[in-house]
N, C-alpha and C positions, 0 to 999 in steps of 0.2 A: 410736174411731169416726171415720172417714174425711169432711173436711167435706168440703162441699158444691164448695164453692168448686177444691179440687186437682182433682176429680172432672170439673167444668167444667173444668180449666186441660189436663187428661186424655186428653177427647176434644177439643178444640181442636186440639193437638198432632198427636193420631193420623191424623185427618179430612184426606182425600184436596186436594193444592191443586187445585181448580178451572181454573186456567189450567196448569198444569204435566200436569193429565190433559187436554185438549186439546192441547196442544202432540205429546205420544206419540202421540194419536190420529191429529195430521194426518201428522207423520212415519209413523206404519204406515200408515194410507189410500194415500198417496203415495209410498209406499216402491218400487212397480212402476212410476211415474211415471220414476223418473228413467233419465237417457239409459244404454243397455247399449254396453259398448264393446267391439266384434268385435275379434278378432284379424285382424290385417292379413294378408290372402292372398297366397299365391305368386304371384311376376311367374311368366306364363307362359316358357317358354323361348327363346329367341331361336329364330328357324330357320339351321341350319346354311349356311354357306358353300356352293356348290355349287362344281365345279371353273371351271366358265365363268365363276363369278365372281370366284374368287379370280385368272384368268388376266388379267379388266378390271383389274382392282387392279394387277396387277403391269402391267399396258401403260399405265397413267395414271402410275406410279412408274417408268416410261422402263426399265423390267428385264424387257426381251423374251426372255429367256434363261428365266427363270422363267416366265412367262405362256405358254410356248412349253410348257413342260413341264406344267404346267396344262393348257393346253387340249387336250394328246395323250392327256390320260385319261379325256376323252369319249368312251363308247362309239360306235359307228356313223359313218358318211359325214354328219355334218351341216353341209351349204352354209355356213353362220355361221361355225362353228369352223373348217372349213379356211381363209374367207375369211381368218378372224384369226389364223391362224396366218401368212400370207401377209405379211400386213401385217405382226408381228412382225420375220420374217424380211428384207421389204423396209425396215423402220426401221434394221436391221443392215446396211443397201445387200447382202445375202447376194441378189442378186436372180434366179438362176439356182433356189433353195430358195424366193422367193416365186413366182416363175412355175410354179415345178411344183404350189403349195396352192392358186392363183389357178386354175388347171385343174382340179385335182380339185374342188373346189366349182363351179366350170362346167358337168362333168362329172355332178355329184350335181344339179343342177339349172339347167337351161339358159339359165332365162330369169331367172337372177340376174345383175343388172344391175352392181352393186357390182361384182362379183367380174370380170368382164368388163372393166368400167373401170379397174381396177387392174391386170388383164393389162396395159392402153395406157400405164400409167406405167410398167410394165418396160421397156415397148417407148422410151416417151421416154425414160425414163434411159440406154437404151443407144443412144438417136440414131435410132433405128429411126422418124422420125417419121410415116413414110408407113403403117405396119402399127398405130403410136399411134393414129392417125385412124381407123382403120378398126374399132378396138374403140369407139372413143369415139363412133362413129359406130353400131356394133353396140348401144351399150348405152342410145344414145338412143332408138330403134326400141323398145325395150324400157320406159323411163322418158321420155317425149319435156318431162317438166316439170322437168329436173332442171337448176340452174340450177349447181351444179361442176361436172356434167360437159358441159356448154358452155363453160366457162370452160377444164377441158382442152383442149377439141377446139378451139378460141381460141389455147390455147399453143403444141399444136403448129403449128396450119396456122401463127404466127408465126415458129415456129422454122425452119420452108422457107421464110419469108422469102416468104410469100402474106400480104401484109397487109390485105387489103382482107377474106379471109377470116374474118381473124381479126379484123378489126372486126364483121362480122356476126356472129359467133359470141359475141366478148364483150358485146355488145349486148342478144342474146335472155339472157345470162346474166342482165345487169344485170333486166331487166325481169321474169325469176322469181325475184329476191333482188338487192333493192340494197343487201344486206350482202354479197353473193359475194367480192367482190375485199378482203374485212376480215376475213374468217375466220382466225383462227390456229390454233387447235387441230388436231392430226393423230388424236385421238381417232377412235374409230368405224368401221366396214366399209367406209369410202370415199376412196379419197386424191384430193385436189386438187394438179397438181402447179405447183407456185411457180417453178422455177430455170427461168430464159431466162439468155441470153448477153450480147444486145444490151438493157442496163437501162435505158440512157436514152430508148431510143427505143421499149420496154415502157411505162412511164411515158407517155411522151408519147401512146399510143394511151388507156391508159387515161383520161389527162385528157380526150382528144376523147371518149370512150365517154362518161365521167361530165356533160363540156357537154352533147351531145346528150338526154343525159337528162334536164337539166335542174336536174343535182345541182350547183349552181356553187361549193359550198366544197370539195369532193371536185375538180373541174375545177379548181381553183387549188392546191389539194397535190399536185397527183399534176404536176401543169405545173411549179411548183416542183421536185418532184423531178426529174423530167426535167432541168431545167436545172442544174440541180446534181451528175446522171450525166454532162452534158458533153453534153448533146443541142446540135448546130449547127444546126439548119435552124429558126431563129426565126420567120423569114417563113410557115412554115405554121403559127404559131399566128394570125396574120393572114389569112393566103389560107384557111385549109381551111375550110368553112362551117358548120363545128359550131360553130368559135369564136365565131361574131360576136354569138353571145347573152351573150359575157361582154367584149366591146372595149371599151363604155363604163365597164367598172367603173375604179377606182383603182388595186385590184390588179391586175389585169390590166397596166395599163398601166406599172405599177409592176416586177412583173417582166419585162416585155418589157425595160427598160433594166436591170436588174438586173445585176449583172456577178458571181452566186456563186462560190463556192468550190468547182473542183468535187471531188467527195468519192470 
């Protein structure tokens, strides 16, 4: 006969833990509770190169040979593309091949200004500076805010040696970008053209452009350079009356006795 007591010690045993069947229950309740973790979706696909693009790439990377051939497998006469084939071709001084892409984009659209202006830099690299004018002149009629191609049409009337002109010309430049004359980049559908002959005496207009304007640390570098190109005529940083807003300074006065090195 089975006492009493195993019988008690029996179901003791058997009998469900109270805390241990709470435990299971809150893990099942909570079981949809916890966080689901998605698989991570595809990057969408880049969008492909276009040919106009891959041709900017190679014209930033200074390899107009490739960009050239890029931009030929653009269907159609589009103004843009031929401009920049132009320009390619003129970074290669090939300028006989940018004059003829500089017309055809003319031609495809008349009143493209860019393309126009960059005919005038053919024209100034070949000396032609009277026919330079006349686009740069043409292409302001067209864009009259454009403050490079003022600064053009500044270089050449310089380079005929009309310099009164080409202080008004560089003037209205400064005043639509008083960064105009600090641009460096040749990037883009528009060239600014840079090379004069006479530098020091370049310099020296700019410095009187930058006094009048009011820019007096720009009016002291560019005077500096000037004197440094071998500019002689001191005395018109004293007579000419743009300067006299910068006489009392130190520098000023400083470079006036200056005796540079010239370079």
């Amino acid at each position: 006969m089975v006492s009493l007591w195993l019988v008690a010690m029996f179901l003791a045993q058997a009998a469900p833990d109270p805390a241990a069947q709470a435990q299971v229950k809150w893990v099942a309740d909570n079981k949809t509770a916890q966080p689901q973790i998605k698989p991570a979706e595809p990057e969408a696909p880049k969008p492909a190169l276009t040919p106009e693009m891959r041709g900017d790439i190679a014209m930033a990377r200074k390899e107009y040979r490739q960009a050239i051939e890029q931009y030929q497998t653009v269907v159609g006469r589009n103004p843009i593309i031929l401009n920049k084939i132009g320009i390619a071709y003129h970074q290669m001084t090939e300028l006989s091949q940018a004059r003829k892409y500089y017309e055809q984009a003319t031609k495809a659209n008349s009143k493209y200004a860019e393309a126009i202006n960059n005919l005038g830099t053919v024209y100034y690299a070949q000396k032609n500076y009277k026919k330079a004018i006349s686009y740069y002149n043409r292409a302001l009629k067209i864009t009259p805010n454009s403050a490079s191609i003022y600064s053009n049409l500044g270089t050449a009337w310089f380079a005929r040696k009309k310099y009164d002109r080409a202080s008004e010309a560089y003037t209205k430049a400064l005043e639509l970008d008083p960064e105009v004359f600090e641009h460096r980049s040749s990037n883009g559908v528009l060239l600014q053209e840079r090379s004069v002959a006479e530098r020091a005496k370049f310099h020296f207009y700019l410095a009187r452009t930058y006094a009048k304007a009011g820019m007096t640390d720009r009016a002291l570098l560019y005077m500096r350079k000037a004197l440094e190109e071998g500019f002689k005529e001191r005395k018109r940083f004293v007579e000419d009356p743009e300067f006299a807003v910068l006489q009392e300074l130190p520098e000023f006065k400083e470079l006036l006795v200056l005796q540079p090195r010239v370079l």
